[in-house]
Z-matrix of the N, CA and C atoms (Angstrom, degrees):
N
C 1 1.465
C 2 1.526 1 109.08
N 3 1.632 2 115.75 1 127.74
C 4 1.394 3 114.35 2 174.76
C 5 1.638 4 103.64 3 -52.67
N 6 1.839 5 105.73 4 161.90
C 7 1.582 6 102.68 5 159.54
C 8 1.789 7 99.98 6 -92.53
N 9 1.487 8 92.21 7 161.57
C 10 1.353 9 112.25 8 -178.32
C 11 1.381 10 122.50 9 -57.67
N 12 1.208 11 130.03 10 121.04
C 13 1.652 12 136.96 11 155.93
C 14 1.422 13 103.21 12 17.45
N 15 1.112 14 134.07 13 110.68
C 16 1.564 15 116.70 14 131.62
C 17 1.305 16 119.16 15 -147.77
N 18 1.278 17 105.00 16 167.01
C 19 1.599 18 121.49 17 -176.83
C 20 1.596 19 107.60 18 -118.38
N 21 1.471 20 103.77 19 96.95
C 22 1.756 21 116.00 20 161.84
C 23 1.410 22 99.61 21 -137.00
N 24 1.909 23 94.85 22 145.01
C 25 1.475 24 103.67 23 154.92
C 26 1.387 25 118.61 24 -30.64
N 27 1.679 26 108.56 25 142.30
C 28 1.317 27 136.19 26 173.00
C 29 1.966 28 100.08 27 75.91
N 30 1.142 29 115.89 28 -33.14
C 31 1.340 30 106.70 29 171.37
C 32 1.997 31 130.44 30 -53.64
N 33 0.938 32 119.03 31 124.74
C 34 1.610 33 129.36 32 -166.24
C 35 1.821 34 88.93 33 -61.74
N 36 1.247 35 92.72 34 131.81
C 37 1.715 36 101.28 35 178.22
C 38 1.811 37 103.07 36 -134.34
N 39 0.972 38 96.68 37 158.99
C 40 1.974 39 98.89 38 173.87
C 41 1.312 40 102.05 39 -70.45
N 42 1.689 41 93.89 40 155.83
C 43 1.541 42 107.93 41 -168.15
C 44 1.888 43 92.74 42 -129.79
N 45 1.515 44 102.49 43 138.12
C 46 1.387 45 100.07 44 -170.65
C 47 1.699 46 97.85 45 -63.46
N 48 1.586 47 87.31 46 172.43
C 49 2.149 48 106.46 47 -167.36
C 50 1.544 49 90.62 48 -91.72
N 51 1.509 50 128.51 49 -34.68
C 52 1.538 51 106.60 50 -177.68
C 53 1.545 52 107.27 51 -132.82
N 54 1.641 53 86.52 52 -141.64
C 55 1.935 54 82.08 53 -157.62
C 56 1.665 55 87.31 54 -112.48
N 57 1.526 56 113.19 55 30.30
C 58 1.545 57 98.98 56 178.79
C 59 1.723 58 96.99 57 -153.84
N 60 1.247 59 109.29 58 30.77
C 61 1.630 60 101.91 59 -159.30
C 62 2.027 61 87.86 60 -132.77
N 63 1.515 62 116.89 61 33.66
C 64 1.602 63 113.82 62 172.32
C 65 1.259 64 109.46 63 -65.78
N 66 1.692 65 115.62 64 -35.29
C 67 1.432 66 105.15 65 -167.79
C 68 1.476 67 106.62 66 -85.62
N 69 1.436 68 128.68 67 -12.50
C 70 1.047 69 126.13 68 -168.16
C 71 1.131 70 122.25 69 -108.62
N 72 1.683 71 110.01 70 10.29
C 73 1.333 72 133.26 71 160.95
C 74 1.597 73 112.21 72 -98.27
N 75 1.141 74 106.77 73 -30.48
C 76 1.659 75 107.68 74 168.28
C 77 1.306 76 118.41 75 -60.94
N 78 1.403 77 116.01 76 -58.84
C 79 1.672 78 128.52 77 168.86
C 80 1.209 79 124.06 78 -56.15
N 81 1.525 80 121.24 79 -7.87
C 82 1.281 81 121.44 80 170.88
C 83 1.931 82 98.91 81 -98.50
N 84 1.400 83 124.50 82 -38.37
C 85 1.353 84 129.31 83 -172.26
C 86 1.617 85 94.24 84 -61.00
N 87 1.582 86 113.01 85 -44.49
C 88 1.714 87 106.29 86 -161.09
C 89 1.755 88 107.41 87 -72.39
N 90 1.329 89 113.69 88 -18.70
C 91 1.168 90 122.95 89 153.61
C 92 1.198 91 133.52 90 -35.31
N 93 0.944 92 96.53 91 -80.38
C 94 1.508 93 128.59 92 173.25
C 95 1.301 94 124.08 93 -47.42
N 96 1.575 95 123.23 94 -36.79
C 97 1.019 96 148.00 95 117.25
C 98 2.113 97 121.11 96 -0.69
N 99 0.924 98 85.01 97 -77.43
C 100 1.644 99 102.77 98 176.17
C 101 1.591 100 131.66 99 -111.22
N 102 1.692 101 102.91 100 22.19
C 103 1.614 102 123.24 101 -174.57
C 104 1.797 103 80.63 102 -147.98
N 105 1.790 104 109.40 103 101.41
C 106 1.412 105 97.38 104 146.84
C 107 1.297 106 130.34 105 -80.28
N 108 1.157 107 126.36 106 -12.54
C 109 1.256 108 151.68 107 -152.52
C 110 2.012 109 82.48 108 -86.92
N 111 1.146 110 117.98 109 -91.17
C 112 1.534 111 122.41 110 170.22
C 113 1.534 112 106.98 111 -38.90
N 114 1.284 113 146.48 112 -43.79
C 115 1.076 114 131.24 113 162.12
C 116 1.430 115 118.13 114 -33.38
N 117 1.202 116 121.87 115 -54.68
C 118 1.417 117 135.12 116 -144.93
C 119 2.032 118 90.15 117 -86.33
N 120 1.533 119 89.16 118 -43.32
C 121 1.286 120 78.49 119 -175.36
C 122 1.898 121 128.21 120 -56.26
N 123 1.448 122 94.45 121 -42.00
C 124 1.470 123 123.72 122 164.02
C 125 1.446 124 92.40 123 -37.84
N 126 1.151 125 113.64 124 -92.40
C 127 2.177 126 125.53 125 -163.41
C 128 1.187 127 115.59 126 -53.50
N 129 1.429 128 103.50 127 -35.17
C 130 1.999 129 100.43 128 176.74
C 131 0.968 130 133.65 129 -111.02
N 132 1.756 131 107.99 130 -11.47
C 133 1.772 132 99.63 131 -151.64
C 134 1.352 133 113.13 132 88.75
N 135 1.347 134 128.19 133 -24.58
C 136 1.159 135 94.06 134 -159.11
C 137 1.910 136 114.09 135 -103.15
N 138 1.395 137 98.54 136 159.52
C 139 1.563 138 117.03 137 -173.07
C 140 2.168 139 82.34 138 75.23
N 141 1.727 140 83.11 139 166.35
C 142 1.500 141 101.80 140 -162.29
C 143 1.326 142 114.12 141 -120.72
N 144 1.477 143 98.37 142 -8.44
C 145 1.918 144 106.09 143 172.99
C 146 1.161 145 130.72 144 -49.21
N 147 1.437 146 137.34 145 3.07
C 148 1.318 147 144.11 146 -177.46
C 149 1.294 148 115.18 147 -151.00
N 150 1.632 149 99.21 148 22.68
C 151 1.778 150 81.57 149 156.95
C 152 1.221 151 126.47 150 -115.06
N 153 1.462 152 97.06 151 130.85
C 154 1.415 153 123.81 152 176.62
C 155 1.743 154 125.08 153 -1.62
N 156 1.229 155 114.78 154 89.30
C 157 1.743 156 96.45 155 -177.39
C 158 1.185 157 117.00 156 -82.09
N 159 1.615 158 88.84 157 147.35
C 160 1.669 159 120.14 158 -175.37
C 161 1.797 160 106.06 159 81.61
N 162 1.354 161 106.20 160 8.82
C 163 1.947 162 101.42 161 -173.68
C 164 1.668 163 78.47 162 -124.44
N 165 1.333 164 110.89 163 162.02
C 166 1.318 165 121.15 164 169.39
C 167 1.638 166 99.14 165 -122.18
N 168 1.462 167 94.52 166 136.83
C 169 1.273 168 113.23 167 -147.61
C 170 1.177 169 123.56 168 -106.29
N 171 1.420 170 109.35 169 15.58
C 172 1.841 171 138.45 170 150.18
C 173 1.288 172 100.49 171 80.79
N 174 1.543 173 108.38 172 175.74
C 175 1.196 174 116.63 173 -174.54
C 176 1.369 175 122.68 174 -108.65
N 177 1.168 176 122.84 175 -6.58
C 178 1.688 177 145.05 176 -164.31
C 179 1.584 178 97.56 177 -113.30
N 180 1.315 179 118.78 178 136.07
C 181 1.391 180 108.40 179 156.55
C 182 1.555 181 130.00 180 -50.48
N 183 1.415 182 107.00 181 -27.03
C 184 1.901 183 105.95 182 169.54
C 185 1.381 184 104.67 183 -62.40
N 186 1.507 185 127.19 184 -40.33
C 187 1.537 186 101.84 185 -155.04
C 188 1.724 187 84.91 186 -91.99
N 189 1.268 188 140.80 187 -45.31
C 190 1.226 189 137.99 188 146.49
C 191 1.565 190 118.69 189 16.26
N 192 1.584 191 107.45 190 -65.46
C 193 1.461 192 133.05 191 -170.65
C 194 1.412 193 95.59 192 -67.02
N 195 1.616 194 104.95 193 -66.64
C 196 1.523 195 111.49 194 -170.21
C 197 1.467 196 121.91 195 -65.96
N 198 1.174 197 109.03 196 -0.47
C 199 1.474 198 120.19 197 -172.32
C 200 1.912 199 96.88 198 -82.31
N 201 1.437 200 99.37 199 -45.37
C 202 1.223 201 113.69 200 -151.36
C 203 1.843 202 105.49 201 -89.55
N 204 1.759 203 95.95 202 -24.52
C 205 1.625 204 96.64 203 172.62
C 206 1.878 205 110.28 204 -73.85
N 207 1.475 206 109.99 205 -15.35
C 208 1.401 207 102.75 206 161.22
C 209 1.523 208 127.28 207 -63.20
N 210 1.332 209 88.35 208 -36.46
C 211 1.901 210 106.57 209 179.98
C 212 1.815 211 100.79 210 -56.25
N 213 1.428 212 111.57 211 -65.57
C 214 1.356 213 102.53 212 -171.05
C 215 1.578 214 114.44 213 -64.19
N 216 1.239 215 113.89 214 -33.20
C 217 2.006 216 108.28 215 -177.68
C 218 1.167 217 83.07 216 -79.75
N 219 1.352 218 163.15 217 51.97
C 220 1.650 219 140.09 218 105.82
C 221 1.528 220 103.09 219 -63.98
N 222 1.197 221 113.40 220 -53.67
C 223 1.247 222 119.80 221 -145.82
C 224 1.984 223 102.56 222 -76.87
N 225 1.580 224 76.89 223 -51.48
C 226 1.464 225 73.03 224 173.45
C 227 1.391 226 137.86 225 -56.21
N 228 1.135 227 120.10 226 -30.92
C 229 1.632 228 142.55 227 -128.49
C 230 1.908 229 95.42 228 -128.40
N 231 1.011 230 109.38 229 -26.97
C 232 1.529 231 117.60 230 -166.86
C 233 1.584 232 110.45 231 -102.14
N 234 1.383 233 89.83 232 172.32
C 235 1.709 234 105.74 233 -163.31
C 236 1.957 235 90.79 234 -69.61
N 237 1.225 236 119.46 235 -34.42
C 238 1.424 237 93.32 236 -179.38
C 239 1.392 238 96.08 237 -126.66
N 240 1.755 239 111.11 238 154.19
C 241 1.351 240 146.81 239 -160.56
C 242 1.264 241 110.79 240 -82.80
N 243 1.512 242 109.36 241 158.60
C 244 1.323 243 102.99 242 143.03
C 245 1.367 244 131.05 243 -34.20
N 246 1.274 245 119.80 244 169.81
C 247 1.690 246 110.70 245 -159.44
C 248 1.309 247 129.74 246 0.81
N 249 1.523 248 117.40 247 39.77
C 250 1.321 249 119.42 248 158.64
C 251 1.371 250 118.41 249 86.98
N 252 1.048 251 106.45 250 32.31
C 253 1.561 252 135.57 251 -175.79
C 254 1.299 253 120.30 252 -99.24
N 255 1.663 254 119.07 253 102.01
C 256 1.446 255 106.52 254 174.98
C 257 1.018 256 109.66 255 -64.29
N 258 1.634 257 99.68 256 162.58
C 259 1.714 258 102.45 257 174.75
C 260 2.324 259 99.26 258 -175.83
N 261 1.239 260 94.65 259 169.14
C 262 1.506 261 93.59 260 -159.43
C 263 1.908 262 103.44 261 -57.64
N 264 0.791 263 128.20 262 135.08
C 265 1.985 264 127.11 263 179.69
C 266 2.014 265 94.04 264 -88.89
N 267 1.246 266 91.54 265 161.05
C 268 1.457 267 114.10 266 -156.27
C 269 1.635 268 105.87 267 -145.33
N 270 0.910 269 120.50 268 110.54
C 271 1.379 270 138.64 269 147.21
C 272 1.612 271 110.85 270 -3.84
N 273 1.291 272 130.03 271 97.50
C 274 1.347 273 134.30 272 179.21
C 275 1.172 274 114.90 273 -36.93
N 276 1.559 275 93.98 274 -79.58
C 277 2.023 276 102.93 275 163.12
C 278 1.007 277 124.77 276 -21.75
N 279 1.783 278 127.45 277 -34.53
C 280 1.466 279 136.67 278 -174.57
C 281 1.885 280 101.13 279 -77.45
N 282 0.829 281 120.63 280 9.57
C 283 1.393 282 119.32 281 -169.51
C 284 1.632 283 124.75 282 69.90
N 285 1.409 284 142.83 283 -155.13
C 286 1.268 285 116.00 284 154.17
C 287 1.804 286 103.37 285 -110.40
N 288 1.569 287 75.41 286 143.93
C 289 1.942 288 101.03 287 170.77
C 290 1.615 289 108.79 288 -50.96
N 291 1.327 290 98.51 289 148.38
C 292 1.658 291 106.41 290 -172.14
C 293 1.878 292 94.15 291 -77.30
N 294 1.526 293 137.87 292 -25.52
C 295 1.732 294 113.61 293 154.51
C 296 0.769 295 126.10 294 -78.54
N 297 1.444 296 145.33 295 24.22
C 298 1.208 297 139.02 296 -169.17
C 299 1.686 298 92.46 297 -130.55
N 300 1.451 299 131.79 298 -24.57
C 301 1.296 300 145.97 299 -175.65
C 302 1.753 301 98.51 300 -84.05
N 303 1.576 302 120.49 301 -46.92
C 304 1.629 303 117.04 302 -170.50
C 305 1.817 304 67.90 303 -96.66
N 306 1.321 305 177.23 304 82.93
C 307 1.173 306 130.62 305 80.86
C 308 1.641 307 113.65 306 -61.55
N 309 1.749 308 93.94 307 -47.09
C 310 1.606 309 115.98 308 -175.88
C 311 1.416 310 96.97 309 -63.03
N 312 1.127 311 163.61 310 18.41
C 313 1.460 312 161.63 311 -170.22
C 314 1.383 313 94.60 312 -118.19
N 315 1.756 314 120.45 313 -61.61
C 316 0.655 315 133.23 314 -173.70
C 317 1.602 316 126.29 315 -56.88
N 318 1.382 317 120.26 316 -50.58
C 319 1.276 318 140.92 317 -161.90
C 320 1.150 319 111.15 318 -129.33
N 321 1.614 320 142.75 319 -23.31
C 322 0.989 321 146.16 320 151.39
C 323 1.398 322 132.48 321 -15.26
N 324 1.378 323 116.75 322 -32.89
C 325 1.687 324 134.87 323 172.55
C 326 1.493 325 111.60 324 97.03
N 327 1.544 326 125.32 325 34.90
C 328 1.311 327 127.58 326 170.56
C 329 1.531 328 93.94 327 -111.47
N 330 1.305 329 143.92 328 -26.33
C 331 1.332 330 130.80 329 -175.82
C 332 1.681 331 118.51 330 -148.81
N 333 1.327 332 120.28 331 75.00
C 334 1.156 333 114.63 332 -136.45
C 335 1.892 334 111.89 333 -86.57
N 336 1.261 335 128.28 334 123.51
C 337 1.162 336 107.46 335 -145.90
C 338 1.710 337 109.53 336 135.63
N 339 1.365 338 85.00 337 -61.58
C 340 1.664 339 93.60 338 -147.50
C 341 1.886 340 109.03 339 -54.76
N 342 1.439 341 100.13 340 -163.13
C 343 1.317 342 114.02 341 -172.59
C 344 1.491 343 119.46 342 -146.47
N 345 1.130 344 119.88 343 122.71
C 346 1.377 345 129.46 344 -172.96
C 347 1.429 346 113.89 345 -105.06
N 348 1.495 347 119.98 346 138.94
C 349 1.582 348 123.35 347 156.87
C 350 1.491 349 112.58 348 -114.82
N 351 1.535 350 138.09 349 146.74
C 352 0.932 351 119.17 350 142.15
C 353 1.750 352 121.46 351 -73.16
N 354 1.114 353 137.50 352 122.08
C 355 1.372 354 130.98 353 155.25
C 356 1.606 355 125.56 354 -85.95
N 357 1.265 356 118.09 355 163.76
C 358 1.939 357 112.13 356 -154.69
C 359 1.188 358 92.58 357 -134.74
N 360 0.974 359 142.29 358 116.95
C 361 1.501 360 162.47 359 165.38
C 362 1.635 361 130.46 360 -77.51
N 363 1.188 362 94.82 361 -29.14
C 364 1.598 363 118.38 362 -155.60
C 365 1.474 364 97.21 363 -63.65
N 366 1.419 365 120.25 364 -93.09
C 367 1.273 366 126.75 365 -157.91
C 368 1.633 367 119.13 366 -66.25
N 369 1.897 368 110.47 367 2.07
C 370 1.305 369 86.18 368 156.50
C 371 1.349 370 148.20 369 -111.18
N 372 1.586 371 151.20 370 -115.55
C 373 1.016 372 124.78 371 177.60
C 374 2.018 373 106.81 372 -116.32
N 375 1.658 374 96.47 373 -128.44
C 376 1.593 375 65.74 374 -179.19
C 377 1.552 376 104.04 375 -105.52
N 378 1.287 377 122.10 376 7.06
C 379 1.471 378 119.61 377 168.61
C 380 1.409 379 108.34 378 -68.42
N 381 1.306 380 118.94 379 -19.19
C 382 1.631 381 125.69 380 -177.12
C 383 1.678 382 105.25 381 -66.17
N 384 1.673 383 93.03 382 -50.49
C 385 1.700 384 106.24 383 -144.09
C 386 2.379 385 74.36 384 -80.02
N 387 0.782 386 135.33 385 -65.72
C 388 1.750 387 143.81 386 -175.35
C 389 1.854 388 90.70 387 -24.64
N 390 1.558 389 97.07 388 -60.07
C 391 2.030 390 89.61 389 -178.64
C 392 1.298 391 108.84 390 -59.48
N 393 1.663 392 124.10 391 -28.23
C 394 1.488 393 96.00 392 -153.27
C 395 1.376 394 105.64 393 -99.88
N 396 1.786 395 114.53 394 -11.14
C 397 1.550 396 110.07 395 163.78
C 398 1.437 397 107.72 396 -63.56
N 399 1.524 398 119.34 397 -27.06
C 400 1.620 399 98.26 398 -163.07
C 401 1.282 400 117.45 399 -95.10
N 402 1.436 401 112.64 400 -5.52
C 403 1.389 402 136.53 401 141.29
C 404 1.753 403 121.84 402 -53.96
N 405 1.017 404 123.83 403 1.93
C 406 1.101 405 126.38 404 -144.68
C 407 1.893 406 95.48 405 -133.32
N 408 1.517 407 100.10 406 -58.14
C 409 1.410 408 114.43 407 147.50
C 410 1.213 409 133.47 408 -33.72
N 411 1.311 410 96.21 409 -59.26
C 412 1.794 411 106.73 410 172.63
C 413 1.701 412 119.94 411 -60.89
N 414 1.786 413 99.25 412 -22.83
C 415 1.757 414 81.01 413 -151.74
C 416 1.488 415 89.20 414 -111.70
N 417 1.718 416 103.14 415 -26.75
C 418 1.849 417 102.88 416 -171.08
C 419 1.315 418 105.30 417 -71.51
N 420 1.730 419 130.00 418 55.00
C 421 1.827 420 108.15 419 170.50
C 422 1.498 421 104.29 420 -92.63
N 423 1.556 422 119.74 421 -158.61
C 424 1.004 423 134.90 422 -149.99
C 425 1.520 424 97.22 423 -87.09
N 426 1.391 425 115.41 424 114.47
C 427 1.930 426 117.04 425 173.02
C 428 1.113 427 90.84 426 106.64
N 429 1.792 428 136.98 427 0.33
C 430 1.169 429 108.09 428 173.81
C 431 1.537 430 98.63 429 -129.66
N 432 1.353 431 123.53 430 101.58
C 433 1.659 432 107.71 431 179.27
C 434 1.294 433 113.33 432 -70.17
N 435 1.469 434 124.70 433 -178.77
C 436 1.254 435 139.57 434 169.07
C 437 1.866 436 110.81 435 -157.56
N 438 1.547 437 102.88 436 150.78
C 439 1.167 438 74.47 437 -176.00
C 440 1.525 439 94.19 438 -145.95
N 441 1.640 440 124.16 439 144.02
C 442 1.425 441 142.73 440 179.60
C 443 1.600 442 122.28 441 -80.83
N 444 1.238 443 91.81 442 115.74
C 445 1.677 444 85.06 443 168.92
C 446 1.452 445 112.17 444 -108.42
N 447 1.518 446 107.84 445 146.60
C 448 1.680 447 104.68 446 -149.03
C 449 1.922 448 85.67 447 -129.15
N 450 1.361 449 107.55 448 -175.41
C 451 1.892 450 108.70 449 -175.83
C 452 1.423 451 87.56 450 175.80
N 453 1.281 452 94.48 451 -166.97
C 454 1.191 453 131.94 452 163.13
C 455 1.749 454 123.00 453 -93.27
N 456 1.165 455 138.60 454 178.69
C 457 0.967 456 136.41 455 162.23
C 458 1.412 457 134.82 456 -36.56
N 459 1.321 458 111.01 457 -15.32
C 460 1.312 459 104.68 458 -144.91
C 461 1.908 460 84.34 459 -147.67
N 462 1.268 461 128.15 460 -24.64
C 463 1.313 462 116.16 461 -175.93
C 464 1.986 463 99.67 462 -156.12
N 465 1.078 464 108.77 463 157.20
C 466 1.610 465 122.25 464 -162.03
C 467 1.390 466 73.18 465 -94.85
N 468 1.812 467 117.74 466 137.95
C 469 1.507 468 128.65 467 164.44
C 470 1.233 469 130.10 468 -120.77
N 471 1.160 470 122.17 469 -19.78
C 472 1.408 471 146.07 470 -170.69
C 473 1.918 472 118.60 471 -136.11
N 474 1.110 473 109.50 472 158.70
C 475 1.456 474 112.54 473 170.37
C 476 1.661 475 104.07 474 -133.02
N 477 1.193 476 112.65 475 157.94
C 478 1.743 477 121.19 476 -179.82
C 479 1.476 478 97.87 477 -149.21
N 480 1.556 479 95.29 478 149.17
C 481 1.711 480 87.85 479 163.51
C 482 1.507 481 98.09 480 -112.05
N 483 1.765 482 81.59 481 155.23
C 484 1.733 483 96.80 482 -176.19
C 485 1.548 484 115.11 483 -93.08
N 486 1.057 485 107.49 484 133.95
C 487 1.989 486 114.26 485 -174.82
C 488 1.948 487 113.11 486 -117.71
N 489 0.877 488 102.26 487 133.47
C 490 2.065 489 103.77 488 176.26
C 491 1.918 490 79.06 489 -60.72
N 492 1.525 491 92.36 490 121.15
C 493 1.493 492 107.77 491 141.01
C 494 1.934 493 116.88 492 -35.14
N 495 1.006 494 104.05 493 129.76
C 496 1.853 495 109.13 494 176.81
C 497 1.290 496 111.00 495 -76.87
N 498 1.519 497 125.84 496 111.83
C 499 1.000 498 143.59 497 148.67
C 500 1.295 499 98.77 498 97.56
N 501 1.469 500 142.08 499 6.12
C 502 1.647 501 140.67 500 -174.99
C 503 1.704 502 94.06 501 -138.74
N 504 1.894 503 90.58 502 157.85
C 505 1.500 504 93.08 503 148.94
C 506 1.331 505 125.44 504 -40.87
N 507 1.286 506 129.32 505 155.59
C 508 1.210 507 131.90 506 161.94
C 509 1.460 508 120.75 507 135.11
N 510 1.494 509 92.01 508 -166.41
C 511 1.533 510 105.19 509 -166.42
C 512 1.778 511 89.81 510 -134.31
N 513 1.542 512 110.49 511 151.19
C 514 1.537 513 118.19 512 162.49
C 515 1.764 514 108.38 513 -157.81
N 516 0.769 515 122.69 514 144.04
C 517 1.405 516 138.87 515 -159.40
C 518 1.831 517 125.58 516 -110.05
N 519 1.076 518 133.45 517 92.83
C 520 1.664 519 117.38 518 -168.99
C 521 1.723 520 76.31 519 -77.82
N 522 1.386 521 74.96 520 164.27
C 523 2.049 522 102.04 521 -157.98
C 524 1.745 523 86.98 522 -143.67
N 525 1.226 524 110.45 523 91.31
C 526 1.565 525 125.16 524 -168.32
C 527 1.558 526 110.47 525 -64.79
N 528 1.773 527 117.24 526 -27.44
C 529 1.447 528 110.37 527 167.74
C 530 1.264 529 129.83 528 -57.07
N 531 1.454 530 120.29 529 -44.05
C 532 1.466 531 146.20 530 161.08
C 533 1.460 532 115.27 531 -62.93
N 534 1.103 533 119.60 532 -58.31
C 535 1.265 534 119.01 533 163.98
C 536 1.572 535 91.61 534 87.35
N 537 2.022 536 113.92 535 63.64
C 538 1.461 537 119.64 536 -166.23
C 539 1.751 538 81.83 537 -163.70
N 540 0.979 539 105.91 538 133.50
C 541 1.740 540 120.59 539 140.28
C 542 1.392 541 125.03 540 -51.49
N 543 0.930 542 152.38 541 174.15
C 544 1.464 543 151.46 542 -135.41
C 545 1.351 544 121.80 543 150.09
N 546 1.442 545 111.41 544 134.39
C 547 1.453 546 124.12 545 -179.97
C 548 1.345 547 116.04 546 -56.96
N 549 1.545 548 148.89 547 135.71
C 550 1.432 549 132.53 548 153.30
C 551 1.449 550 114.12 549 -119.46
N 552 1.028 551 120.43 550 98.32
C 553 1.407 552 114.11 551 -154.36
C 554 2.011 553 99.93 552 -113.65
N 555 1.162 554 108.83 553 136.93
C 556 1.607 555 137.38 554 -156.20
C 557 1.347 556 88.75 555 -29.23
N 558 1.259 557 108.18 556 -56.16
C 559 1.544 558 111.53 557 -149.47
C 560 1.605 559 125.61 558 -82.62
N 561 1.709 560 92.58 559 -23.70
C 562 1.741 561 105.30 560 162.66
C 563 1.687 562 108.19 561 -74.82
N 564 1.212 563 118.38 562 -14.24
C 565 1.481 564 115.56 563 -179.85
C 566 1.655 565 95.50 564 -94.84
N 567 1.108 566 127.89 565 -59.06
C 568 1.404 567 112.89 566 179.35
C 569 1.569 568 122.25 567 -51.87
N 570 1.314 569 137.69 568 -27.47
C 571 1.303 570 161.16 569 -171.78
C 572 1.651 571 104.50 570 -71.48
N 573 1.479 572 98.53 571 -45.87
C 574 1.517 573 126.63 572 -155.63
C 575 1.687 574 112.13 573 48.42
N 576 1.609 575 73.95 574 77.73
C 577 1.954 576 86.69 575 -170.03
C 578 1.538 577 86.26 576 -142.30
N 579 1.247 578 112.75 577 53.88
C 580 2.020 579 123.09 578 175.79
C 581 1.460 580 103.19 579 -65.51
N 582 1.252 581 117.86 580 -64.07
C 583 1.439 582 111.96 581 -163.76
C 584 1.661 583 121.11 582 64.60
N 585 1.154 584 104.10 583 31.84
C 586 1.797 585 113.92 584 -179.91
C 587 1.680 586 88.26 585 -100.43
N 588 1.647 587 82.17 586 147.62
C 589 1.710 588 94.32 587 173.15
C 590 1.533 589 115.61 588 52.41
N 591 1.472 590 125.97 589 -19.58
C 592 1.476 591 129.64 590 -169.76
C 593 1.670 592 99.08 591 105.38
N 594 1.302 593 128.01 592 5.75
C 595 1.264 594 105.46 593 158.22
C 596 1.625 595 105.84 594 -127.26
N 597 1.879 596 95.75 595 176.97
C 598 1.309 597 104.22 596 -167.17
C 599 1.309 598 110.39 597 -113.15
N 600 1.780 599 121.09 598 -31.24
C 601 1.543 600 102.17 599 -160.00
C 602 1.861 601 109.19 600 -103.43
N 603 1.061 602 97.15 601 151.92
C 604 1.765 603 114.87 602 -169.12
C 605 1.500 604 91.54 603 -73.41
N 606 1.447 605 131.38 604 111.65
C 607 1.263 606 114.57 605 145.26
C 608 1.946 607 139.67 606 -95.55
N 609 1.371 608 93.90 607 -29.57
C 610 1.667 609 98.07 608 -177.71
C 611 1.569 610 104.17 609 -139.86
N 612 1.419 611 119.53 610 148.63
C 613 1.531 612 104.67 611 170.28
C 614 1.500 613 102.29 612 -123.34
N 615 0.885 614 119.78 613 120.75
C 616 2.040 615 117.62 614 177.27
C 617 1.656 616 92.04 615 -74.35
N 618 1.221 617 109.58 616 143.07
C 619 1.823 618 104.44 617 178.93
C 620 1.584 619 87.72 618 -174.26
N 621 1.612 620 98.36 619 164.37
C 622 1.203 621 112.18 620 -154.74
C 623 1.391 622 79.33 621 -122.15
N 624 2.250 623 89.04 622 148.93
C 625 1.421 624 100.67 623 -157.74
C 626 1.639 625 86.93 624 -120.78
N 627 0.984 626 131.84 625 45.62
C 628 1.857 627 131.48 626 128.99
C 629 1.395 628 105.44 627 -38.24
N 630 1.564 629 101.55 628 124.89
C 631 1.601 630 104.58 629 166.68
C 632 1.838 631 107.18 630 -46.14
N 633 1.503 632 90.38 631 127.72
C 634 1.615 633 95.92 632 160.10
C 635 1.655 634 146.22 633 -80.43
């Protein structure tokens, strides 16, 4: 029997298939995460419930992954949603939109039920960025992902999902280009001196609004 899913530093994690599919490698990891059943399917093949129709859904867990990061940028990215939900469609290339990322959070089939917000970080100062890590604390624990979209100054470039640091306070981040876990520590997020993926500033966090 495989061991179970997890996401800790130094542990080998999937690395997204292109240069526009971060968020849709996160939403499949936070899955995966809280669907062993889809985990397994992801790593082994095994059972047949999630593969992709009309795509053949490879034999390796990479093409597996990549099979399946097509599955979510439909959903995400397109005129209709998770569970069948219109909603505005988005430019692939643009990565996926932070509603189309909490629809798939939402309805996607990793947490069924649940509830998504986007929250906006960006334009305020650092009393903004101090609430929204500790907001972030509160909401990113274990069964509940969340996930960061990070940029530059001037435009959001990347997405990560956010993970409780193992065994400490904190925050740590899988960083889907690298395909590595990562430190996020208060003060590089308040600073906006992240350095995940190659960028620094925090713009939105999708997070689930279960009392914390």
């Amino acid at each position: 029997m495989a061991a179970p899913f997890r996401l800790r530093a130094g542990d080998p994690a999937p690395v997204q298939q292109s240069g526009t599919t971060c968020g849709s490698a996160c939403l499949i990891v936070a899955r995966m995460l809280l669907d062993p059943a889809f985990a397994d399917w992801i790593r082994l093949g095994a059972g047949r419930g999630w593969d992709p129709g009309g795509d053949r859904p490879g034999e390796t867990e990479t093409e597996r992954f990549a099979a399946y990061e097509r599955v979510v940028v439909a959903r995400t990215n397109g005129l209709v949603g998770a569970g069948g939900r219109l909603q505005p469609p988005w430019p692939r290339a643009l990565g996926t939109p932070p509603w189309g990322a909490r629809r798939e959070l939402e309805l996607g089939g990793a947490r069924p039920g649940a509830r998504y917000a986007v929250g906006w970080c960006r334009l305020g100062g650092r009393a903004t960025l101090e609430a929204a890590y500790a907001a972030l604390l509160r909401r990113a624990r274990p069964g509940r992902p969340a996930l960061l979209y990070v940029g530059n100054r001037w435009l959001p470039r990347h997405v990560v999902l956010v993970v409780p640091a193992a065994g400490r306070e904190g925050l740590e981040v899988y960083e889907p280009s690298a395909g590595q876990v990562v430190d996020m520590p208060r003060d590089a997020f308040v600073s906006r001196r992240l350095g995940v993926g190659g960028w620094d500033v925090p713009w939105a966090a999708v997070w689930d609004l279960s009392r914390a």
